[in-house]
Backbone as CSV, one residue per row, in Angstrom:
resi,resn,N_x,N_y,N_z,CA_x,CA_y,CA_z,C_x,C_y,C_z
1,UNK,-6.545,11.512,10.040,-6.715,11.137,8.633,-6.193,12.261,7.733
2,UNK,-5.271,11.519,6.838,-4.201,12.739,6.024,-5.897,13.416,4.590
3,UNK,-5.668,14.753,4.489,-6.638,15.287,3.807,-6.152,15.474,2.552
4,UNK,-6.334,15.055,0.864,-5.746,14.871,-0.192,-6.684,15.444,-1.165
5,UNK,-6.069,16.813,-1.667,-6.901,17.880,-2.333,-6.272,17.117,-3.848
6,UNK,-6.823,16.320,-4.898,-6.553,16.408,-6.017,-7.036,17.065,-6.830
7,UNK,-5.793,17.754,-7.525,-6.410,18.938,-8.564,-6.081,17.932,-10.078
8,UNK,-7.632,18.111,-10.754,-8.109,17.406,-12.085,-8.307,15.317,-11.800
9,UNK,-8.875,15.618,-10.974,-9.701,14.414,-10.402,-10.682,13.497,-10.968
10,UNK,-10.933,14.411,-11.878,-12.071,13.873,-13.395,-11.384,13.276,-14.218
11,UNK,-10.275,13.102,-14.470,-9.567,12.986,-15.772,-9.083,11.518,-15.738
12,UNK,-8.374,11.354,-16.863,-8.296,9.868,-16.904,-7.292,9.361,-15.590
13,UNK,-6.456,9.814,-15.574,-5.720,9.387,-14.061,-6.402,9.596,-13.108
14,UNK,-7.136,10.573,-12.993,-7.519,10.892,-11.197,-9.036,10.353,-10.781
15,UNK,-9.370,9.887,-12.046,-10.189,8.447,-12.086,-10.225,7.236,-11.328
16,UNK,-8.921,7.055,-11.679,-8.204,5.811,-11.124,-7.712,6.049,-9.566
17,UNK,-7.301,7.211,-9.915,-6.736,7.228,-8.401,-7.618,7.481,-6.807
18,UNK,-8.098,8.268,-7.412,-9.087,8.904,-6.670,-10.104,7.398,-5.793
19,UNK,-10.554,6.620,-6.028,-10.859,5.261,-5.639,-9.573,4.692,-4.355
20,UNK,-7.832,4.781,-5.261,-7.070,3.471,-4.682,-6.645,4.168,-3.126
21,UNK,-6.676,5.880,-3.170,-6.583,6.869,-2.158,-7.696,6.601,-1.340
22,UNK,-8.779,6.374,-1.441,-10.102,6.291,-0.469,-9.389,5.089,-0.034
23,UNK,-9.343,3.953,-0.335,-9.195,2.723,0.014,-7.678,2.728,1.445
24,UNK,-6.752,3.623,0.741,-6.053,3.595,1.475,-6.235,4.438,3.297
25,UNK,-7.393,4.733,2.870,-7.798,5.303,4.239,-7.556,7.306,4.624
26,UNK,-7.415,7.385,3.124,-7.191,8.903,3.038,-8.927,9.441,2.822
27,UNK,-8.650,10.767,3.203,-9.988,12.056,2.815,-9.713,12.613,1.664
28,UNK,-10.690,12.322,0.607,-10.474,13.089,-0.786,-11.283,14.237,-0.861
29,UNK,-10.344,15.561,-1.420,-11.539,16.221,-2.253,-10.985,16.199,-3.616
30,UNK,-12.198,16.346,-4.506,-11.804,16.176,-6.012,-11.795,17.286,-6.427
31,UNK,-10.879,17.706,-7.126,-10.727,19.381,-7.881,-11.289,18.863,-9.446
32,UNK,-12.068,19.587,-9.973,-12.427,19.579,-11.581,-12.545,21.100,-12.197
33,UNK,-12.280,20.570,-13.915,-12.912,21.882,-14.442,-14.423,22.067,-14.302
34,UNK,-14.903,20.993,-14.267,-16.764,21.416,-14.227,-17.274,22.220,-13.235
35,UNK,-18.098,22.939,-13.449,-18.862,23.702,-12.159,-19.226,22.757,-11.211
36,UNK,-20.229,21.007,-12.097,-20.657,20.568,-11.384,-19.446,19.398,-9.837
37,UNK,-18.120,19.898,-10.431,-17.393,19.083,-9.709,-17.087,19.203,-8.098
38,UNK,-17.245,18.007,-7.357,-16.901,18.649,-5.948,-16.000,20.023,-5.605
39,UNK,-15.122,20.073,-6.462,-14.360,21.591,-5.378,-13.886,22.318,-7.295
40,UNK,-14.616,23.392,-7.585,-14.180,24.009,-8.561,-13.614,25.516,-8.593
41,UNK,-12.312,25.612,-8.822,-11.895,26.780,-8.789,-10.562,26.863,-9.883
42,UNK,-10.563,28.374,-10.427,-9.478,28.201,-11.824,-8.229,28.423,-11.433
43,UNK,-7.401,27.603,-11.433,-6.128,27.455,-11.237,-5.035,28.492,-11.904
44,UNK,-6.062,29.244,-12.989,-5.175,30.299,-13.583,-5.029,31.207,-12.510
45,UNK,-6.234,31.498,-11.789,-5.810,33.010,-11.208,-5.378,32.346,-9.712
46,UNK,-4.176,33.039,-9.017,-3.685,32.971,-7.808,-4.246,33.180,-6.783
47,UNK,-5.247,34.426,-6.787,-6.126,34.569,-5.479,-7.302,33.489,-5.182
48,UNK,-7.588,33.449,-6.692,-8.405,32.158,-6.484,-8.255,30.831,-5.926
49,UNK,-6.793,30.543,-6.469,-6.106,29.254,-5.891,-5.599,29.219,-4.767
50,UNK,-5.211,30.637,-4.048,-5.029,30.253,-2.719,-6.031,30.754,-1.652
51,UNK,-7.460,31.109,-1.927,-7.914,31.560,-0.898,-9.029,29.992,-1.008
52,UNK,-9.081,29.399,-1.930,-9.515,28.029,-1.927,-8.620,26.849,-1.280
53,UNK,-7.448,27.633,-1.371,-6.556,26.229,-0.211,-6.024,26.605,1.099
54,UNK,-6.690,28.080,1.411,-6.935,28.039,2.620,-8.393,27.394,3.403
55,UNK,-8.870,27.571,2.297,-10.893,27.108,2.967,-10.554,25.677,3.351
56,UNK,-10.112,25.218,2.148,-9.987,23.534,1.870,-8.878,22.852,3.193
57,UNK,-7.562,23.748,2.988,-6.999,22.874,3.849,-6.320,21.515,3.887
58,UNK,-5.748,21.279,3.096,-5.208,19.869,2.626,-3.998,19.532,3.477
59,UNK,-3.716,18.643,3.612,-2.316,18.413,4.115,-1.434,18.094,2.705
60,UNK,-2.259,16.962,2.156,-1.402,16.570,0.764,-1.946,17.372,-0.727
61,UNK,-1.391,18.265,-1.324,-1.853,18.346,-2.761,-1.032,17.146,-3.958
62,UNK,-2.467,16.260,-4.718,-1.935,15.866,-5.990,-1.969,16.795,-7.574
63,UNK,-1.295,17.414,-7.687,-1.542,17.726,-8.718,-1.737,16.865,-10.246
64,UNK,-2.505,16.842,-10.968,-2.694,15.942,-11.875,-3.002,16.660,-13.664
65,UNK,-2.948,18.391,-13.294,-3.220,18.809,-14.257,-2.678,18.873,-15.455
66,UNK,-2.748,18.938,-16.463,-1.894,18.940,-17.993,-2.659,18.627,-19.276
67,UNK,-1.535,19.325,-19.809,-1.791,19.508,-21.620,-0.674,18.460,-21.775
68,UNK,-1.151,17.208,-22.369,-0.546,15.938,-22.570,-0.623,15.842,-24.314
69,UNK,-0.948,16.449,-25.045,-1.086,16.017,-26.012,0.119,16.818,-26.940
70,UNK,0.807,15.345,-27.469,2.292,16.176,-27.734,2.196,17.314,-29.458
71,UNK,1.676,16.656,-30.050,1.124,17.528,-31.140,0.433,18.743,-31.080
72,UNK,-0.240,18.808,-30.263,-1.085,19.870,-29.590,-0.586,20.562,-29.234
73,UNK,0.297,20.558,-28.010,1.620,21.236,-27.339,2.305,21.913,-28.516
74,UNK,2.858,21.748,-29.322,3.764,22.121,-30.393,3.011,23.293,-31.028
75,UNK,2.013,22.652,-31.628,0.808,23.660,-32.024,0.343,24.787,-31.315
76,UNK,-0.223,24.769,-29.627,-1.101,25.746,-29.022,0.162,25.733,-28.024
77,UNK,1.018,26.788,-27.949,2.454,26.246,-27.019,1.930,27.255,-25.710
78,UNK,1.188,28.186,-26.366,0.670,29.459,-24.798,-0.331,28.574,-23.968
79,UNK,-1.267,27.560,-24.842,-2.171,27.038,-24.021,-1.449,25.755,-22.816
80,UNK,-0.313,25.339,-23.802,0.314,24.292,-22.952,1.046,24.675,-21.812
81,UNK,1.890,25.910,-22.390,2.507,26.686,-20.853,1.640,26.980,-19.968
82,UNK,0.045,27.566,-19.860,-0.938,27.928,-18.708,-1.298,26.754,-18.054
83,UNK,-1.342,25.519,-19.654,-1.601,23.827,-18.278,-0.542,23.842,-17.089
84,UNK,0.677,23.402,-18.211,1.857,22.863,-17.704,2.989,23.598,-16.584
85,UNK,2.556,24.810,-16.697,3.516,25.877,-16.180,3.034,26.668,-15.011
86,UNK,1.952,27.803,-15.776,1.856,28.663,-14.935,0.787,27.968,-13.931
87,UNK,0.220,26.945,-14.103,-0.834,26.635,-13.140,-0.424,25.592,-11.876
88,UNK,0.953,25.395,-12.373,2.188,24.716,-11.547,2.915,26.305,-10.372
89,UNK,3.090,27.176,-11.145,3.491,28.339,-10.151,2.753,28.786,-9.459
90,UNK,1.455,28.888,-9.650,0.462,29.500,-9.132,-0.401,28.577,-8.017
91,UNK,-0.193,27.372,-8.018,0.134,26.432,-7.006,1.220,27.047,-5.804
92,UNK,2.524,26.744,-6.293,3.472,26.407,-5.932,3.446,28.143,-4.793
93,UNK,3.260,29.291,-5.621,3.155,30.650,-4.717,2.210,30.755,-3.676
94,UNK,0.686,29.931,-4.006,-0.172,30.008,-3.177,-0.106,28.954,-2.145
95,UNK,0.987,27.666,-1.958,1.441,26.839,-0.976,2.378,27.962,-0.152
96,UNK,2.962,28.331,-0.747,3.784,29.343,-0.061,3.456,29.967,0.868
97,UNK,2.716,30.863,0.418,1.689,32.123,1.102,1.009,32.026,2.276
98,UNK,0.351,30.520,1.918,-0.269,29.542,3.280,0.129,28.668,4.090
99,UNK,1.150,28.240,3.817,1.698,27.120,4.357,2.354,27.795,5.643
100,UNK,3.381,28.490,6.008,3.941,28.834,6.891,4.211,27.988,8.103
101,UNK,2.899,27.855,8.794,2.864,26.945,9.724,2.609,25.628,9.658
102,UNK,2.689,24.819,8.162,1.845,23.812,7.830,2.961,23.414,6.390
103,UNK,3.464,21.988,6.579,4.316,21.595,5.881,3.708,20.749,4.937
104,UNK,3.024,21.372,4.161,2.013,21.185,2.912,2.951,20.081,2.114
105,UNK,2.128,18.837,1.464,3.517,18.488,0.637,2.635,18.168,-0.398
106,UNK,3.308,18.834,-1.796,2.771,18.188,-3.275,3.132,17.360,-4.079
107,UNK,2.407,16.842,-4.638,2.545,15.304,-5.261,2.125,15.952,-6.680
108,UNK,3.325,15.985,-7.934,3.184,16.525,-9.020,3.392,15.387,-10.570
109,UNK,2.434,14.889,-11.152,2.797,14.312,-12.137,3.818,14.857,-13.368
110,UNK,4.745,14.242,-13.481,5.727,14.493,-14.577,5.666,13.374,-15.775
111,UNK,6.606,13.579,-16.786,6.466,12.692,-17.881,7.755,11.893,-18.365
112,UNK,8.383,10.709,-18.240,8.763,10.816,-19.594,9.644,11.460,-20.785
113,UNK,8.759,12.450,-20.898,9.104,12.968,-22.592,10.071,14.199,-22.180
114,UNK,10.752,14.392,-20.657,11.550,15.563,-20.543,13.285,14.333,-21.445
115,UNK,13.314,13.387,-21.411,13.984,12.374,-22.034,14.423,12.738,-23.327
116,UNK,15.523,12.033,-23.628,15.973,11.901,-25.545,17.443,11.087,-25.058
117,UNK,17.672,10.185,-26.084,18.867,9.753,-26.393,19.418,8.360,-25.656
118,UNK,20.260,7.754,-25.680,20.005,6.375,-24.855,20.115,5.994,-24.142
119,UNK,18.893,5.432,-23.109,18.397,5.404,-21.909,19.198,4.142,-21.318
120,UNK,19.051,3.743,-20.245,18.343,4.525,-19.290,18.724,5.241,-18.073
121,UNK,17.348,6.169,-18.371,17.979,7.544,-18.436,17.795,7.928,-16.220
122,UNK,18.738,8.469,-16.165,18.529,8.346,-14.780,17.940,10.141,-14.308
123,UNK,17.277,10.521,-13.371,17.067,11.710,-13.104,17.368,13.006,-13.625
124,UNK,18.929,12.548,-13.696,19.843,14.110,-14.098,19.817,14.291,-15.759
125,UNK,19.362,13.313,-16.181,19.157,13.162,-17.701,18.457,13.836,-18.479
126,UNK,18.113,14.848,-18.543,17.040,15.472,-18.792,17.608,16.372,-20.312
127,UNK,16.636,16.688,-21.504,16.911,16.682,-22.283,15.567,16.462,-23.695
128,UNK,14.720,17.387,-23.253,13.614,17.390,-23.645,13.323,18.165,-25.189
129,UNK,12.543,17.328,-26.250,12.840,17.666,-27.773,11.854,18.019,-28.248
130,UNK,10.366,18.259,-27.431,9.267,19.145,-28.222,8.754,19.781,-27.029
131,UNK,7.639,20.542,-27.373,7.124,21.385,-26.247,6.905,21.098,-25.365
132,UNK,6.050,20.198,-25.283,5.626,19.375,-24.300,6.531,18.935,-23.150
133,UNK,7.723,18.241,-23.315,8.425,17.818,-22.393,8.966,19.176,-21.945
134,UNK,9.444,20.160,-23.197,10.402,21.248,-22.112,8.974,21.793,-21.527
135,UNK,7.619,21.876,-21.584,6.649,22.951,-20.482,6.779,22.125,-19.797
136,UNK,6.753,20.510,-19.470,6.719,19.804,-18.505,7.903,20.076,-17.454
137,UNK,9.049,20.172,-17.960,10.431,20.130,-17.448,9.893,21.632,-16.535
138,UNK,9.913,22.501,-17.180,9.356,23.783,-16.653,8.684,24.269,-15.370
139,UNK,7.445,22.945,-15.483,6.849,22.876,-14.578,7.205,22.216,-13.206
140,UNK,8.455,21.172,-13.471,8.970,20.588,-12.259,9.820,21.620,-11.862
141,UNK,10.458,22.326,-12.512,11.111,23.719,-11.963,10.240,24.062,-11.114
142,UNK,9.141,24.416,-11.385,8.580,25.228,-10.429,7.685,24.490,-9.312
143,UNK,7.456,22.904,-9.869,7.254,22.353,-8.311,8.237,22.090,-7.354
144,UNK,9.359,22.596,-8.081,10.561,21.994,-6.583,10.590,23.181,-6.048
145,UNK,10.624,24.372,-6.016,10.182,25.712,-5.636,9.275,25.388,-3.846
146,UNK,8.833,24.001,-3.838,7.937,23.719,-2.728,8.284,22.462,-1.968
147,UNK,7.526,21.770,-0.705,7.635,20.733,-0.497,7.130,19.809,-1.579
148,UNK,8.023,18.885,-2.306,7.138,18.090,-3.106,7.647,17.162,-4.211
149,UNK,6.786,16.289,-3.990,7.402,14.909,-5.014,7.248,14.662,-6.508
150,UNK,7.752,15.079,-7.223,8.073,14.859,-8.243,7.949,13.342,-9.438
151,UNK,6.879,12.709,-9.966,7.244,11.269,-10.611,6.601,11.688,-11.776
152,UNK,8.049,11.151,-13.088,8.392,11.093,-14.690,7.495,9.992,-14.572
153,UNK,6.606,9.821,-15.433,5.882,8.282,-15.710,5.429,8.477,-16.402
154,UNK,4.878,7.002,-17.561,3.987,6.654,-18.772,3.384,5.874,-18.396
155,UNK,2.172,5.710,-17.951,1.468,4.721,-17.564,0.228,4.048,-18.417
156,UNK,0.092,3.032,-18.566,-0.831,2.557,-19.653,-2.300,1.713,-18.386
157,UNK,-2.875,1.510,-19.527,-4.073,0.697,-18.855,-5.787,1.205,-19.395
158,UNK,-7.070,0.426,-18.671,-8.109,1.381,-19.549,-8.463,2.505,-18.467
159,UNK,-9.193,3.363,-19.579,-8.911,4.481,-19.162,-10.946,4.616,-18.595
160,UNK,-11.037,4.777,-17.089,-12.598,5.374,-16.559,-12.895,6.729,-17.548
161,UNK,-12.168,7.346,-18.044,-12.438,9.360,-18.413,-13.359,8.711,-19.807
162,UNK,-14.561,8.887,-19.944,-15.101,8.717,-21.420,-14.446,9.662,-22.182
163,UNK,-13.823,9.439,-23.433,-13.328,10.263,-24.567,-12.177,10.621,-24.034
164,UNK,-11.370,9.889,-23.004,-10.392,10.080,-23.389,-9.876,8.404,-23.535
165,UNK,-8.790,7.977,-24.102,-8.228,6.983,-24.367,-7.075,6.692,-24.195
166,UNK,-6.363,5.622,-23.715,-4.952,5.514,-23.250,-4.408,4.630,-24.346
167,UNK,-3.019,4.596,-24.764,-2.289,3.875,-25.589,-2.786,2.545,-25.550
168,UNK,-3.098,1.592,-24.622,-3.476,0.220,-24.368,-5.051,0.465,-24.667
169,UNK,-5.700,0.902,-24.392,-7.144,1.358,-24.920,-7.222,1.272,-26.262
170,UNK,-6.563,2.286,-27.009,-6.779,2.238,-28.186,-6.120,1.146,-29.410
171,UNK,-5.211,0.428,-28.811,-4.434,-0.803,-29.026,-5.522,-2.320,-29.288
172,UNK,-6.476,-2.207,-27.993,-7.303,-3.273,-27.800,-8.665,-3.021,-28.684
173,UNK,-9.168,-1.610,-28.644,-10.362,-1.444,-29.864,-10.105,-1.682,-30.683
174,UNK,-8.973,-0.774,-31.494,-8.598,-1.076,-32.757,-8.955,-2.726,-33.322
175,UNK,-7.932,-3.122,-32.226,-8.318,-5.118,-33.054,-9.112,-5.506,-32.723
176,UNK,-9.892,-5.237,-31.776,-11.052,-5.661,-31.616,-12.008,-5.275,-33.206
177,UNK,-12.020,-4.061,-33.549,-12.738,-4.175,-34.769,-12.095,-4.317,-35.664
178,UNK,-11.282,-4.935,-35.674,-10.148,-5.679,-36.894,-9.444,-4.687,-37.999
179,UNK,-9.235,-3.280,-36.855,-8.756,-2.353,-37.980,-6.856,-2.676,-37.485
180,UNK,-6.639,-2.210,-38.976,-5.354,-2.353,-38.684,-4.129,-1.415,-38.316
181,UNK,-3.563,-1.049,-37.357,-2.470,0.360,-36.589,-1.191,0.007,-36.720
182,UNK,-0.930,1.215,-37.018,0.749,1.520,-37.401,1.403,1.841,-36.253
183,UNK,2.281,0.773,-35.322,3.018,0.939,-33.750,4.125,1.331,-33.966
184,UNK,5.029,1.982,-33.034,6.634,2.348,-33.387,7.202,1.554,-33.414
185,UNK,7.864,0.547,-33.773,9.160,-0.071,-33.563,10.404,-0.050,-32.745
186,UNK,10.207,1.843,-32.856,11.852,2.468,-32.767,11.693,3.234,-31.871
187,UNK,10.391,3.188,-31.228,10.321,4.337,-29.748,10.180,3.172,-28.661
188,UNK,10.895,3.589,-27.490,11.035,2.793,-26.723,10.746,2.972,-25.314
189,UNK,10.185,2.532,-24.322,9.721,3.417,-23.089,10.110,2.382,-22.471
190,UNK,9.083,2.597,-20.799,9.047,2.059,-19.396,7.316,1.773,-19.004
191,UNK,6.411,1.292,-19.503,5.384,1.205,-19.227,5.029,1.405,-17.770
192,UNK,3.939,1.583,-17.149,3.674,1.219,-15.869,1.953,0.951,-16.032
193,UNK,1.410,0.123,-15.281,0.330,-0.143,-15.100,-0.630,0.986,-14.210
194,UNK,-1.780,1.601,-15.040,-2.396,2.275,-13.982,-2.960,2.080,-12.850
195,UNK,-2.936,0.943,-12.496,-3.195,0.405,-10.913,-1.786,0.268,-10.205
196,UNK,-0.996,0.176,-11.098,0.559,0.718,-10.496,0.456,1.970,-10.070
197,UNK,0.853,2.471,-10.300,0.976,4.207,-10.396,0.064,4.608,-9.149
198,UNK,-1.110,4.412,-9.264,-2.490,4.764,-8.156,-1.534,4.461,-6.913
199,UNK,-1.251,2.873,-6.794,-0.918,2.394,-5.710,0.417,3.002,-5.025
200,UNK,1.667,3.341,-6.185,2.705,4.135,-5.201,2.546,5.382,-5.138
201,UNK,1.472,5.995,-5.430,1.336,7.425,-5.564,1.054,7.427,-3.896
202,UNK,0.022,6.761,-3.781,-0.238,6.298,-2.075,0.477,6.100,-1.493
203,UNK,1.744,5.294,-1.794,2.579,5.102,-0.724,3.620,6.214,-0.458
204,UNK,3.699,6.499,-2.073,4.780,8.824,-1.917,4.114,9.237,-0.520
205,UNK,2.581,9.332,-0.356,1.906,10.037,0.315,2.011,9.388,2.276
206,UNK,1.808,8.302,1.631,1.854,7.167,3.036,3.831,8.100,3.792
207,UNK,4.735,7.470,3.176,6.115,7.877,3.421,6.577,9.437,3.091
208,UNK,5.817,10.186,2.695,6.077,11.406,2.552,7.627,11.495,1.819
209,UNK,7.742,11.103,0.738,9.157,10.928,-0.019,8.708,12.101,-0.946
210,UNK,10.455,12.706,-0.716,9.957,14.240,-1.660,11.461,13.933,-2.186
211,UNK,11.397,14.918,-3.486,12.496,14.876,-4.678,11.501,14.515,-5.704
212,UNK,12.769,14.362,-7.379,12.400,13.891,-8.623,12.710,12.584,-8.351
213,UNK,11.853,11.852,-8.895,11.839,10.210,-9.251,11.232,9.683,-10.334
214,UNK,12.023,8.650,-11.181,11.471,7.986,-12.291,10.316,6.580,-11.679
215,UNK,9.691,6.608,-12.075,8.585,5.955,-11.905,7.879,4.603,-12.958
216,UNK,8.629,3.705,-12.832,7.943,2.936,-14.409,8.703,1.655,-14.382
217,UNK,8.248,1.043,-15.184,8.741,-0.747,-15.137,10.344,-0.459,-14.996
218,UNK,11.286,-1.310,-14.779,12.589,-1.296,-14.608,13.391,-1.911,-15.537
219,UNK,12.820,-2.131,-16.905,13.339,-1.934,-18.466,12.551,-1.573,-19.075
220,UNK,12.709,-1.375,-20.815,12.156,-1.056,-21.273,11.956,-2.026,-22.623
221,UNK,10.429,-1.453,-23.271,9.763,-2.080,-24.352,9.343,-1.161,-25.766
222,UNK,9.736,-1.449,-27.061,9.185,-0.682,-27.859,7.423,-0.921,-27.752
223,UNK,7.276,0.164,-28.719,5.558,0.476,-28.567,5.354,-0.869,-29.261
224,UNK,5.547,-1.178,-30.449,5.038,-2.056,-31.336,5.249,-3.381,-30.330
225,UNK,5.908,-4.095,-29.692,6.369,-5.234,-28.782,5.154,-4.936,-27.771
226,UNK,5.028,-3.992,-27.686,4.159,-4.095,-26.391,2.498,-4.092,-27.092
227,UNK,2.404,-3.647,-27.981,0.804,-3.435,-29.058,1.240,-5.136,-28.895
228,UNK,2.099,-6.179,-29.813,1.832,-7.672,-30.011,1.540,-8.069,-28.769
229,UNK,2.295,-7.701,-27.934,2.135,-8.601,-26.411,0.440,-8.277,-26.171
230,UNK,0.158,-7.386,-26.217,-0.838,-6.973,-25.422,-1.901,-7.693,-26.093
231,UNK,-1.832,-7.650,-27.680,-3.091,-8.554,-28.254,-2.875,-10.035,-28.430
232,UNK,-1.191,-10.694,-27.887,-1.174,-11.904,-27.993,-1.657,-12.688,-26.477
233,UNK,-1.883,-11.767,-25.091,-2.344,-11.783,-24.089,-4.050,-11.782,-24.123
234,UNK,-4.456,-10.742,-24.953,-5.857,-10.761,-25.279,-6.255,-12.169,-26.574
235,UNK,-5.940,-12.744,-27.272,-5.880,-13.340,-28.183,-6.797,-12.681,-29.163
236,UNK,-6.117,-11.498,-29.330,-6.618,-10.696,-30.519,-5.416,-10.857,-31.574
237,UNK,-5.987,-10.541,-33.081,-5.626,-10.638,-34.441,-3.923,-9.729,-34.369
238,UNK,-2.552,-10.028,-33.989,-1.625,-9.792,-34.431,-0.975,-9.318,-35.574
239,UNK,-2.182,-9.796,-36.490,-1.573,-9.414,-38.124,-2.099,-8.430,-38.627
240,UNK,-3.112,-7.447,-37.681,-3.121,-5.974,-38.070,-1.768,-4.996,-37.501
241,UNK,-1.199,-5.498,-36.611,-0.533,-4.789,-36.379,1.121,-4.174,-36.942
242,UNK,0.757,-3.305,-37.561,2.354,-3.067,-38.313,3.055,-1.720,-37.756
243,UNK,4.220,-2.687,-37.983,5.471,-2.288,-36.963,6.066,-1.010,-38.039
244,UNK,6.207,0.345,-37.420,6.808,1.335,-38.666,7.973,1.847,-37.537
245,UNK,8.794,2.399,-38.135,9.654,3.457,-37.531,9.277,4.997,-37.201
246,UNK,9.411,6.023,-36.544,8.522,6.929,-35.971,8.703,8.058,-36.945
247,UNK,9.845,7.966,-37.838,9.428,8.972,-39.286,8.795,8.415,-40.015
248,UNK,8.315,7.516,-40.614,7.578,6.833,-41.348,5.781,7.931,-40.529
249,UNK,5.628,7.958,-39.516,4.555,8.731,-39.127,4.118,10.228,-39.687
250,UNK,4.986,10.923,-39.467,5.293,12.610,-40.260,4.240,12.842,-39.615
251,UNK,4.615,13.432,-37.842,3.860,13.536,-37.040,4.404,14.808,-36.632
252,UNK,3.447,15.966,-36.268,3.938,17.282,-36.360,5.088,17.549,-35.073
253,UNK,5.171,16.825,-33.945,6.084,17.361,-33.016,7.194,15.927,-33.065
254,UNK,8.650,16.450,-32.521,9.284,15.298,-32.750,9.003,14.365,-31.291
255,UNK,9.668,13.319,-31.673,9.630,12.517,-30.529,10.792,11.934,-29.682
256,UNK,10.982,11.777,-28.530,12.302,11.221,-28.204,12.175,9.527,-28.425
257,UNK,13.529,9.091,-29.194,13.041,7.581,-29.484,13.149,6.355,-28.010
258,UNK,13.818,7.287,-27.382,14.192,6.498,-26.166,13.568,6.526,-24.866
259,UNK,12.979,6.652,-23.989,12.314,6.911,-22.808,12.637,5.995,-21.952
260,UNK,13.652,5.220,-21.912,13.577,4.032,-21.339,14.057,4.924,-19.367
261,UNK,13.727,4.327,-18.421,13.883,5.064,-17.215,14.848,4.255,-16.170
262,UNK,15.300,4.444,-15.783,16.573,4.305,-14.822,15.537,4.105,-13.264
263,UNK,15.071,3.365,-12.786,13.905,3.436,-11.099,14.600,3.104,-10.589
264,UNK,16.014,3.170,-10.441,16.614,2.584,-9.067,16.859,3.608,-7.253
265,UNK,16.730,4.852,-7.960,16.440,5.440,-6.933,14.858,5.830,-6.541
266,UNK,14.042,5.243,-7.355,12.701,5.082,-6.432,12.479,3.554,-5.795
267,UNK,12.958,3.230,-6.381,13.253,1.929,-5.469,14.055,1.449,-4.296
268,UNK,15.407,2.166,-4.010,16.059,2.684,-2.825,15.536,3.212,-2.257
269,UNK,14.518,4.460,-2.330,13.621,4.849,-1.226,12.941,4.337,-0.911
């Protein structure tokens, strides 16, 4: 039985995942920031992180950690590099160190937002326009440094993490209490379902597929198209929802308008 150390297991993804991995017949341990969490240790410091993944012992690491919040990022850019970066190297040195005899393989969430300009955008595309995507980009630098799989994704769905909220989450409250939200028009992605995502993350792990891979529906949808769909599926109120363009927002970090993703080579594998 393959042993699957996820680091940030609490959080709104590793929520989800953490369940579709048991099912698949894997051994979880859950990494958290809480003291009270099954396996807690700070990912800032290196001795810490690797004399805990020698105790532990994993065959598979998921990494799941990050500073996702793109405004934020822009704003606190040292705090986003220690999510996004150094806690990606400090991984990546302490697989090193231990691994030797043991072909450790990591499973690293990416985003998306390393993207700009018109999609879709295939692997080599890269081209990232606020902090966030270049610490992200950063950080896949330094997970390829190791054995390990690499997946760009936006994944929507509700979110288990109390207080935190996913784009489709906050889409469905909103009209539910009949307030009315301003969607992009003009930003455009690759959705994926979070019971998507759970499920091929398992199978990366099942097939041991290593490289960068785009990860996400196989066209793409603006935000606002996907806010109507989603409340004309729910048969919620449509006519709160107004469609703006993404300057019309005067939102402190920029955005790439395009995200749309190119999956044909995760789908060949």
């Amino acid at each position: 039985m393959k042993k699957i150390l996820v680091l940030g297991a609490y959080g709104f993804l590793g929520s989800s995942l953490c369940p579709v991995l048991k099912d698949f017949g894997f051994k979880i341990i859950k990494h958290g920031r809480q003291k009270e969490s099954e396996v807690h240790f700070d990912m800032k410091d290196l001795n810490d992180v690797q004399r805990n993944l020698k105790i532990l012992n994993p065959d598979v690491i998921v990494n799941l950690i990050a500073f996702t919040n793109v405004d934020e990022c822009e704003k606190n850019k040292s705090e986003a590099e220690i999510a996004n970066v150094k806690v990606v190297k400090n991984l990546t040195e302490a697989i090193k160190n231990i691994s030797k005899k043991k072909n450790l393989h990591l499973i690293h969430i990416s985003t998306d937002q390393v993207y700009n300009g018109k999609g879709l955008h295939t692997e080599d595309d890269v081209d990232p326009i606020n902090f966030y995507g270049k610490s992200k980009h950063m950080g896949e630098k330094e997970a390829s440094k190791t054995n390990s799989t690499i997946l760009r994704v936006n994944f929507v769905g509700k979110s288990n993490k109390i207080g935190k909220k996913s784009l489709s989450d906050w889409i469905v409250e909103s009209l539910r209490k009949k307030t009315k939200i301003n969607v992009f028009k003009d930003v455009i992605f690759s959705p994926l379902h979070i019971s998507n995502l759970c499920k091929n993350i398992a199978l990366v792990i099942e097939k041991q597929l290593k490289g960068i891979f785009n990860l996400g529906s196989c066209d793409g949808i603006s935000k606002a198209d996907f806010a109507f769909r989603l409340g004309k599926l729910l048969n919620l109120d449509e006519k709160l929802i107004n469609p703006i363009n993404f300057n019309q927002a005067k939102l402190l970090a920029d955005r790439p308008l395009n995200m749309c993703m190119n999956v044909k080579k995760y789908e060949k594998n």
